[in-house]
N, C-alpha and C positions, 0 to 999 in steps of 0.2 A: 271443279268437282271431279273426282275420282269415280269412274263408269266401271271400271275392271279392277280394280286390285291396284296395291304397291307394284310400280314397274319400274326399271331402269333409266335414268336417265341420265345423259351428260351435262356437268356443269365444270363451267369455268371459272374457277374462286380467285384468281389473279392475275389481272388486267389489266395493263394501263392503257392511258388516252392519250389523244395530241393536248397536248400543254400540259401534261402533266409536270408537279415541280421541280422533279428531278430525272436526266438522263432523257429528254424526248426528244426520239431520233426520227421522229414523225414528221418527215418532211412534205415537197409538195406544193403546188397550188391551193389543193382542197384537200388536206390531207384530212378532214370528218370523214366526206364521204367515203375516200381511199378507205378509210380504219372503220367504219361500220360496213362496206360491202365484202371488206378483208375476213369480219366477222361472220354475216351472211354466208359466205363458199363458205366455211370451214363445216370438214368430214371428220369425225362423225359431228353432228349438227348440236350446234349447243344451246340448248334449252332455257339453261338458269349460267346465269350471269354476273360478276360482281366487279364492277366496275372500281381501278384500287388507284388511290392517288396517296401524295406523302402530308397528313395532318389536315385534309381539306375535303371537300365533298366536289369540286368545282367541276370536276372529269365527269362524275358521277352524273350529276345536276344536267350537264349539256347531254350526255346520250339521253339521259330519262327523259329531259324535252324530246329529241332523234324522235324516241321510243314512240313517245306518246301523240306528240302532233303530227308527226309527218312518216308515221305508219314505217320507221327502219326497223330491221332485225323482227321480223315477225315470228320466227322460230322460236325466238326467247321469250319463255313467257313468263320468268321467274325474272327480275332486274333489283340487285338490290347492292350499297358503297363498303367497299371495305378502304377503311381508314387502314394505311401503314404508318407505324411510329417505331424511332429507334429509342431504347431503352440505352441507361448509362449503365450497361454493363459489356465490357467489350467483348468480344468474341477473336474468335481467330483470326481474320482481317478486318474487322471493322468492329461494327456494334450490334447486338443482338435486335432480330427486325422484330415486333409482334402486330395482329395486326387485329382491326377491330372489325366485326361482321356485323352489321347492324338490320336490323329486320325494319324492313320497308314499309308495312303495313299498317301503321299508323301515318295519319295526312301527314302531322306534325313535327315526323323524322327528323328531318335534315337539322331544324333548328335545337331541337332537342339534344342532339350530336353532337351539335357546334356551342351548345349551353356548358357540355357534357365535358367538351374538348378543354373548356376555357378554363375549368375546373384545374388544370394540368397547371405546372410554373417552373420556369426553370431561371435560374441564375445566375448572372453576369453581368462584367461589366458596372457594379455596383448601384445592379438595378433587376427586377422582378420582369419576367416575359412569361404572357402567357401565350395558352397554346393556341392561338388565333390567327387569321391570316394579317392581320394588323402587327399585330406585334411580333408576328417573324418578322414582316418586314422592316420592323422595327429592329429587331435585334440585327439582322443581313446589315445593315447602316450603320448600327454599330460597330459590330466587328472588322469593317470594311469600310471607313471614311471615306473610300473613294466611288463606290457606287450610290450612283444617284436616282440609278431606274428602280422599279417598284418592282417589275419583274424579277428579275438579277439578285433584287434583295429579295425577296420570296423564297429562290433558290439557294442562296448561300445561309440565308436563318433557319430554313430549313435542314442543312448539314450541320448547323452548330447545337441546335435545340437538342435536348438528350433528354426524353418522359425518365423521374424516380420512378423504379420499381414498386416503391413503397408508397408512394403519394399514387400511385396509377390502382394499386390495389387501394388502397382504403377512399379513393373517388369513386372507383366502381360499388365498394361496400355502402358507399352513403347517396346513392343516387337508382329508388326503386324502380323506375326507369330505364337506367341503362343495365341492370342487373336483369332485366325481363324480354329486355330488345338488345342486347349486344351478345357476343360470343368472340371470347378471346383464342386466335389462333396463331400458334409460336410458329417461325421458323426452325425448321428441324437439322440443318446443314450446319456445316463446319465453319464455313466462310461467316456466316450474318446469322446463326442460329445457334441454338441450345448448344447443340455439340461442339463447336466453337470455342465453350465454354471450360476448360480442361486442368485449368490447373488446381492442386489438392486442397488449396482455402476456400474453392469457388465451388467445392463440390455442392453445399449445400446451398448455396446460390440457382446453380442448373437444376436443381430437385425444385427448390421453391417455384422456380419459372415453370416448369415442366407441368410441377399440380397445379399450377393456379389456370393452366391451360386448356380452352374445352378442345381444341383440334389442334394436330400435326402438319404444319404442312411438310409433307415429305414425301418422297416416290419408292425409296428403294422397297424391297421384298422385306428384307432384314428389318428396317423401322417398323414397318406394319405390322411383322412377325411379333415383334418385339413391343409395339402398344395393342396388342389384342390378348395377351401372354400368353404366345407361343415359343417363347425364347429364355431369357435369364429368370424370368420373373414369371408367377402364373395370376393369374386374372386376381386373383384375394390381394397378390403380394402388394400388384398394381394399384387394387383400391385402398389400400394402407396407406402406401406410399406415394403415389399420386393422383387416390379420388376413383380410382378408376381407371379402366380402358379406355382407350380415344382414338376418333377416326382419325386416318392418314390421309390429307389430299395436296394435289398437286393441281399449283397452273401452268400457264407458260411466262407467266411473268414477264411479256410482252412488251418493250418500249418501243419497239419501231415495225411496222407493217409485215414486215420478212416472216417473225416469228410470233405472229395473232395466231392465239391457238392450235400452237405447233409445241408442244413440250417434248424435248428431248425423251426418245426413243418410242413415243406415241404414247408416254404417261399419262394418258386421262383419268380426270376425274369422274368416277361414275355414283349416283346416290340413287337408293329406293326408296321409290315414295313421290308424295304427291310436288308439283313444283312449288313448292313453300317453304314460306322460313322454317317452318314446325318440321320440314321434312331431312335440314340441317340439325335440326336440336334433336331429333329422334335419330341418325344417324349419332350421335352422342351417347347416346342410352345404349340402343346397338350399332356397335361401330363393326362387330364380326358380319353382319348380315344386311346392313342398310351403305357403306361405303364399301369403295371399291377402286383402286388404283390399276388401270390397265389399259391394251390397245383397244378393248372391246369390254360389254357389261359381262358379269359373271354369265358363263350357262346355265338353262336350265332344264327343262325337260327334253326331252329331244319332239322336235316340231310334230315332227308324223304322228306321234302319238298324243298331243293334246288340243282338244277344241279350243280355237281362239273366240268363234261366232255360233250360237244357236239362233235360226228360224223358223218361225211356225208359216207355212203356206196354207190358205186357203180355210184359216181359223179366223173369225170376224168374232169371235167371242175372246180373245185374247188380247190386253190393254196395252200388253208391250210385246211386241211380235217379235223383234229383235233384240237378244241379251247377249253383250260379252260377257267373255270368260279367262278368267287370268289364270297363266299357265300354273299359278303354283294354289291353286282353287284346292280349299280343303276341307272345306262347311257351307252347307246354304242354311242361311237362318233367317228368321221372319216371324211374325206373330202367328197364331195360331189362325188357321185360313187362308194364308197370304200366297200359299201356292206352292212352299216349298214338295211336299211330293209330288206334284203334279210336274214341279220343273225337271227333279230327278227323274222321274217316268219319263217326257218325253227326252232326256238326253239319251237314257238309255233304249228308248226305240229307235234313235237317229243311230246308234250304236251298232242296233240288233240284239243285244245283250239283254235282253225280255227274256226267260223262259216261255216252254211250249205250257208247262202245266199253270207258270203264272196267267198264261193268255186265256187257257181253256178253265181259270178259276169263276165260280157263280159270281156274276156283277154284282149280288147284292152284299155278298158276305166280302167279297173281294176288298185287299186294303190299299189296293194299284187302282189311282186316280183314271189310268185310260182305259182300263178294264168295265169299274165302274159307267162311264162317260160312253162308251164305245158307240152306242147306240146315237148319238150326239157329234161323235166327230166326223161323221163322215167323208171326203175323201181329202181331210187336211193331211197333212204331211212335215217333216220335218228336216229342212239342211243345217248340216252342221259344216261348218268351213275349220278346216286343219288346221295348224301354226305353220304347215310348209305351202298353204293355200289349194290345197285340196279341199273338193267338194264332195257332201254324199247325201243323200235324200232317201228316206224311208215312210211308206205309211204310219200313222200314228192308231191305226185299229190293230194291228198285229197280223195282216191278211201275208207278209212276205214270213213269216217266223217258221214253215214249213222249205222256205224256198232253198233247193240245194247249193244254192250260189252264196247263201247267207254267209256272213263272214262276223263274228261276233267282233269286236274294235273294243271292247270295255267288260269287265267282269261287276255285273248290277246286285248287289246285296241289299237288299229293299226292304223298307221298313217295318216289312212284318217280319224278316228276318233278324234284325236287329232287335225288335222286343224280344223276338222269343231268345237272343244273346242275352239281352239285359234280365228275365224272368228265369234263366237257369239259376241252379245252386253255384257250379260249376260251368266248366268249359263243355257246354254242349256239343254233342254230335255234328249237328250242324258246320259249329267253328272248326272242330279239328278237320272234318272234310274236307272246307274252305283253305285250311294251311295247310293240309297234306296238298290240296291242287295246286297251291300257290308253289313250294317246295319242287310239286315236283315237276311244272311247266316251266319253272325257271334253270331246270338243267337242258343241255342240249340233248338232242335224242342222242346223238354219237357220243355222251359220256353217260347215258343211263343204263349202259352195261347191259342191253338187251332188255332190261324190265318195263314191262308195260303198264305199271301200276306204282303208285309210293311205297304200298306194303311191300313190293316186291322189291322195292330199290331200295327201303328199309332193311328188308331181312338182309338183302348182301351189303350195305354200306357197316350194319351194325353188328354182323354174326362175331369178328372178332372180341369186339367190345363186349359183347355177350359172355362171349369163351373169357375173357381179362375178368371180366366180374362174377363167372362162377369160381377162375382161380383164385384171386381176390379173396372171395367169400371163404374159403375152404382154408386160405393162411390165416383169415381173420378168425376161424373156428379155433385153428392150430395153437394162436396164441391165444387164444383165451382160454383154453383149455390149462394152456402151462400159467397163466396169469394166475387162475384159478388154484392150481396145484401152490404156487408161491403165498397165496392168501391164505390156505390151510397149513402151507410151514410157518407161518409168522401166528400164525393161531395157536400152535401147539407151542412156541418157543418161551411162553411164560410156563407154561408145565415142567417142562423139558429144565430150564430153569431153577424152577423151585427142587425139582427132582434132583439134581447135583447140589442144589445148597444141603438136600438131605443124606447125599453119600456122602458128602464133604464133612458131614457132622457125625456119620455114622464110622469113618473113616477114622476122625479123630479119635472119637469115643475106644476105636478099636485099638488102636497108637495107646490112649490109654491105660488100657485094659492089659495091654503086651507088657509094656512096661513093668507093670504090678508082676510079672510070670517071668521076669528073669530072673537068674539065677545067681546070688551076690558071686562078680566078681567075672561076671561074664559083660557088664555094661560095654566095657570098649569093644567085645564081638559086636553088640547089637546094633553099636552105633557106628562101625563100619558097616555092616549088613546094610543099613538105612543108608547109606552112600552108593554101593552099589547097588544095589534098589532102582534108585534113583538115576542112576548112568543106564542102568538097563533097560529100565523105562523108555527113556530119551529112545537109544537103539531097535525097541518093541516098536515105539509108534512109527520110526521111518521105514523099519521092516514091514510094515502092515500095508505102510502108503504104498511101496513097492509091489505088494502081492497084488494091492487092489488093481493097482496102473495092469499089472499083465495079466489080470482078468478080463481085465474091461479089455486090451489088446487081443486078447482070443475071442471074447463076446463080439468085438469090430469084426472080424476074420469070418465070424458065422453069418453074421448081417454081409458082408462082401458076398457072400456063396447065394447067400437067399436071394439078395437082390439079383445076381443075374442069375439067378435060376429061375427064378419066380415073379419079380417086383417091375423091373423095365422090361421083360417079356411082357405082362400085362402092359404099362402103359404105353407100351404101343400100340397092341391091337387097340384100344381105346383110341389113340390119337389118327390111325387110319378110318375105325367107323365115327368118329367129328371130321373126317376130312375126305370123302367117300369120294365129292369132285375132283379131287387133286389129278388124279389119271398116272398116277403113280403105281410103278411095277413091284412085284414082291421083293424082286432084288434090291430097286432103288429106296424101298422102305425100310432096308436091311439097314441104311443108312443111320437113319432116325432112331435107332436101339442105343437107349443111354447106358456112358461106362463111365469108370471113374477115368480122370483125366489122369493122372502118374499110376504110377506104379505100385498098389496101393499093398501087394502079396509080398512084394520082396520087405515095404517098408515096416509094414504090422512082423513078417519076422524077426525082422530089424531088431523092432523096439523089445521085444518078447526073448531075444538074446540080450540086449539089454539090462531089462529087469533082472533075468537070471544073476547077467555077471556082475549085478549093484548088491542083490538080496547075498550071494554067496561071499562077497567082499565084507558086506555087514556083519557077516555072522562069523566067518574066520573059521581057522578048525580050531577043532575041543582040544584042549590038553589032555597027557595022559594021566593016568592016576598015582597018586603016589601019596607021602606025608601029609596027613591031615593036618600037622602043627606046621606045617610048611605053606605060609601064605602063595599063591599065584602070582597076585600082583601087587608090588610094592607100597609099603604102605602113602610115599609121596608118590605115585606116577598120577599122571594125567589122566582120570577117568575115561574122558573124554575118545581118545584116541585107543581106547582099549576095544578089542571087536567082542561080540555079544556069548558068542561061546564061552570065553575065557570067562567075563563075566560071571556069566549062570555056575561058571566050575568052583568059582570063587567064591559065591553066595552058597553053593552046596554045602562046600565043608566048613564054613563060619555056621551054618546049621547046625552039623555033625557035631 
């Protein structure tokens, strides 16, 4: 029965015995006793046990007798066989190990096992063996005419016997038994496991073994990384592809006395939860939070700060006067009555952590069980014992909650604080109080920059944030304003539109109308004219672009002047009164007066000599006057390369 909570414990999932079938270097006179008192010392103390032989239970069978009649290994209070079988799939040296975890808890285990086992067959020899201790050694005789001992052939049928994959999964599929009581766990190593397994037809091979598998045995960081998916693969990828995440463990793999529950580099195995098979199969479910590969269990709170034991003293009205408390305590729940605020109240008087105005609340309205009672408890008391084994004792009336020596140990949010959390609309008062405390006890005083308050550690942690989001705000204004201006050009641009279809047609109309008003015999004037027209046009619209460019270059010139006459002079003094602490001198604020980065007088004249010497190049000079029947510009030249003066000279007198 579980008194406290899920806690840590050490187990040992692989483990051989003396006489084990293969490999027993368990020597000695008595080497039992040697190999269970080997088990007994071992540091840290292991609780749950699995005792592992090859195809057999026989290792198993004689500790459990140890166990049970003659009072060995009392630490262990979890014992239960893990069967090893090699499978016929090879691996890097040898053959892939898998091995069977079977839950003890039924009387009728063992045989059930061995019902389980026999189920298995393997082939040789031009004859059927199954997986029984009879018929290995049956098979060891075979393969080996010369052996006569029963032993020896144990050991040698036992290396020849090779479980199908295929036949192991579909006995487990049709046997609801061992589907409920076993737990298949793969070797994870290179030598005798999955990984082992490498070449690119057997990929799907190592996948299949992999899913059908509920546990790893394996130690490194990386494997465990890598079946929790923290690594190539993320937790979804893993249930796709093999079912899910799965815990990593390790034993010492033990065959001779030296190295009982010694795993290379102090690998232990650690599991949470209760010593039971269920607390392997729940180690399954969660493998991030219930297993654990290491010298030592994961940490957890740190000791000083949480109650291991609550005591009530000198309370005869209390049925269980002594409650554990498991460090990772996150709910007391119980039927209605059953005590839970009364428990919380006295943790939190053992604490201190009562308020003055909760002690001085009317017992009658009051929703504090000691408050209530106070008249009743008279001079009981409460020790609470620490996880680093410190003691501390308080009245359970509230008579020390004035005392200057008080020391609060716990922050008590008490159930009338929580309805009125749960009765808000919102995040009440109350709460945001409670996180503004939490916030801001959890800085060190030497990083809260002098402020004595959250508001105040508030206002300095956030003032820039503040100033970022009214800059923010005001570019956000900026563009929407011009967004806005862009949404009223695309508005007008169907008008604007129809309006040019309407010059376009008024234009023609006027084409013509001209036409109808020539003069017989002046056509070829007109329709030169309507040529250079046309060239001049061309020339008008670049001349125009040109004027607007050195408009706008004089318009840039007048904004250069305003701005530093008027525009970064202001945002400065702006940026001194937002910055009033700085302790900055007038001179060194002289700093912060924004300019343009180049040169910005020389380049705007620049450009503005520029435009001149484009617009004067376009236009060319005018010719002089002379025969009106004397064309300008020939009738084949190149419009194009003709400048805009000559032009207009030429259009003039085709008028004439």
């Amino acid at each position: 029965m579980i008194n406290r909570g899920s806690e840590w414990h050490r187990w040992e999932p692989h483990i051989h015995g003396p006489g084990t079938v293969l490999n027993d270097q368990f020597g000695g006179s008595d080497p039992w006793d040697a190999y269970l008192t080997a088990i007994e010392q071992c540091t840290p103390v292991i609780e749950a046990l699995a005792i592992t032989d090859y195809y057999t239970t026989d290792t198993y069978e004689e500790v459990r007798r140890q166990w049970k009649e003659n009072g060995r290994l009392k630490d262990v209070q979890f014992l239960f066989p893990n069967i090893e079988l090699r499978l016929d799939i090879a691996a890097k040296t040898g053959f892939v190990n898998l091995h069977l975890l079977v839950n003890p808890a039924d009387p009728e285990h063992i045989a059930e096992v061995t019902r389980f086992l026999s189920r298995l067959r393997f082939n040789a020899h031009d004859d059927w063996f199954d997986c029984t201790k009879a018929d290995l050694i049956r098979l060891g005789k075979a393969a080996d005419k010369s052996i006569t001992d029963d032993r020896a052939a144990l050991a040698h049928g036992a290396t020849q016997f090779k479980v199908n994959f295929t036949a192991l999964r579909e006995a487990l599929s049709g046997s609801a038994w061992a589907r409920e009581n076993i737990l298949i766990a793969i070797a994870g190593g290179e030598g005798d496991g999955s990984s082992g397994v490498r070449q690119a037809a057997d990929q799907t091979v190592r996948q299949e073994l992999e899913k059908f598998a509920d546990i790893i045995f394996a130690s490194s960081v990386a494997q465990r990384e890598f079946w929790l998916g923290l690594r190539a693969l993320d937790s979804e990828q893993l249930r796709e592809r093999y079912r899910g995440c799965k815990p990593c463990l390790h034993g010492s793999d033990a065959h001779n006395l030296e190295s009982i529950g010694k795993p290379k580099d102090d690998r232990f195995s650690w599991l949470k939860g209760a010593l039971t098979f269920d607390a392997l199969v729940q180690a399954c479910i969660d493998p991030d939070g219930r297993a654990y590969v290491g010298a030592a269990a994961p940490n957890g709170a740190t000791p000083s700060q949480v109650i291991s034991h609550v005591q009530l003293r000198g309370a005869p009205w209390v049925a269980t006067p002594t409650i554990q408390l498991n460090a990772g305590l996150v709910a007391i729940i119980g039927a209605r009555g059953s005590g839970k605020t009364a428990l919380a109240d006295v943790i939190a008087a053992g604490c201190q952590a009562m308020s003055e105005a909760a002690w001085q609340a009317d017992g009658d309205i009051s929703a504090s069980f000691l408050v209530r009672a106070r008249s009743l408890i008279d001079d009981a008391t409460v020790e609470l014992t620490w996880g680093n084994e410190e003691k501390t004792e308080s009245p359970l009336d509230g008579r020390d909650v004035n005392d200057f020596v008080a020391n609060p140990r716990a922050r008590y949010l008490s159930q009338q604080f929580v309805e009125e959390l749960c009765s808000a609309k919102g995040a009440s008062e109350g709460l945001l109080r409670e996180i503004e405390r939490v916030i801001f006890e959890a800085h060190a005083a030497s990083g809260n920059d002098g402020a004595y308050s959250f508001a105040e550690l508030r206002e300095q942690r956030t003032e820039r944030f503040r100033q970022a989001r009214r800059s923010e705000s005001e570019s956000i204004t900026t563009i929407s304003d011009r967004i806005a201006e862009e949404f009223e050009k695309e508005a007008i641009v169907p008008v604007l539109v129809s309006q040019v279809d309407a010059k376009e047609k008024l234009i023609a109309g006027y084409t013509t109308d001209l036409s109808k008003l020539v003069i017989k015999g002046a056509e070829a004037h007109v329709q030169r004219h309507a040529e250079l027209t046309a060239a001049a046009q061309e020339l008008t619209t670049r001349g125009n672009s040109l004027a607007n460019q050195r408009r706008t270059f004089v318009a840039m010139q007048d904004e250069v002047k305003s701005t530093r006459a008027s525009k970064a002079p202001e945002m400065l003094r702006q940026a001194m009164g937002r910055h009033q602490g700085s302790g900055l001198s007038e001179k060194q604020w002289a700093d912060f007066l924004l300019d343009y980065q180049g040169n910005v007088d020389d380049a705007l004249n620049g450009y503005i000599q520029w435009a001149d010497k484009e617009l004067e190049t376009l236009n060319g000079e005018a010719p002089p006057e002379g025969d009106t029947n004397v064309p300008l510009v020939a009738i084949d030249a190149d419009l194009t390369i003709i400048k805009l003066s000559v032009l207009k000279a030429e259009m003039a007198r085709l008028e004439k």
